[in-house]
N, C-alpha and C positions, 0 to 999 in steps of 0.2 A: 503593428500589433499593439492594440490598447491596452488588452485585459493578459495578465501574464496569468492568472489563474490556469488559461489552459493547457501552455507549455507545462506549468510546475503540477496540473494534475496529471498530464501522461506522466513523469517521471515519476510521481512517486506512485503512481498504479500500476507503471512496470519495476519499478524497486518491490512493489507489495508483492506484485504474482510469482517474480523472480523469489523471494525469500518465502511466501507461502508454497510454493512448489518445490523450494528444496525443506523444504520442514515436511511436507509430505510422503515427499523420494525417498528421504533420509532418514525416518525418525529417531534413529539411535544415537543421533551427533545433536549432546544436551551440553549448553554453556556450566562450566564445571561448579560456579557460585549457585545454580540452581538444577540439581541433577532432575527433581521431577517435573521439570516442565520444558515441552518446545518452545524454546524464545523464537526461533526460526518462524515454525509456521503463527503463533502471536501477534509477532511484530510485523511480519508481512501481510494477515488478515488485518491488523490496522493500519498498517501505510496506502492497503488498497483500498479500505474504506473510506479514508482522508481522502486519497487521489480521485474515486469517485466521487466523493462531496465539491470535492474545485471542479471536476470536468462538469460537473449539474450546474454547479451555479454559471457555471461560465459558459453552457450551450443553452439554458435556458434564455426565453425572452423578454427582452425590457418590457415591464408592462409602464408608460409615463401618462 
């Protein structure tokens, strides 16, 4: 395995869906430093967007 990009974009694409999914589930469980805002579903819509940024680059084709 050359390209670690794609192990580490599953992981944070399932880290993402996992915390955007419970910020969805959940929405009443707000980190106490910031009552009005879901850091849950936040920071899981950007772990998953990260995670699909590395799974693209790294199923995409070499063009040389």
């Amino acid at each position: 395995m050359d390209d670690l990009r794609r192990p580490i974009g599953y992981l944070f694409a399932l880290l993402g869906l996992i915390l955007l999914l419970y910020g969805l589930i959940s929405p009443d469980v707000r980190a106490p430093l910031d009552p009005g805002t879901n850091v849950n579903l936040w920071c899981g819509l950007t772990l998953f967007i990260f995670g699909g940024c590395l799974l693209w680059l790294s199923f995409r084709t070499k063009k040389s």
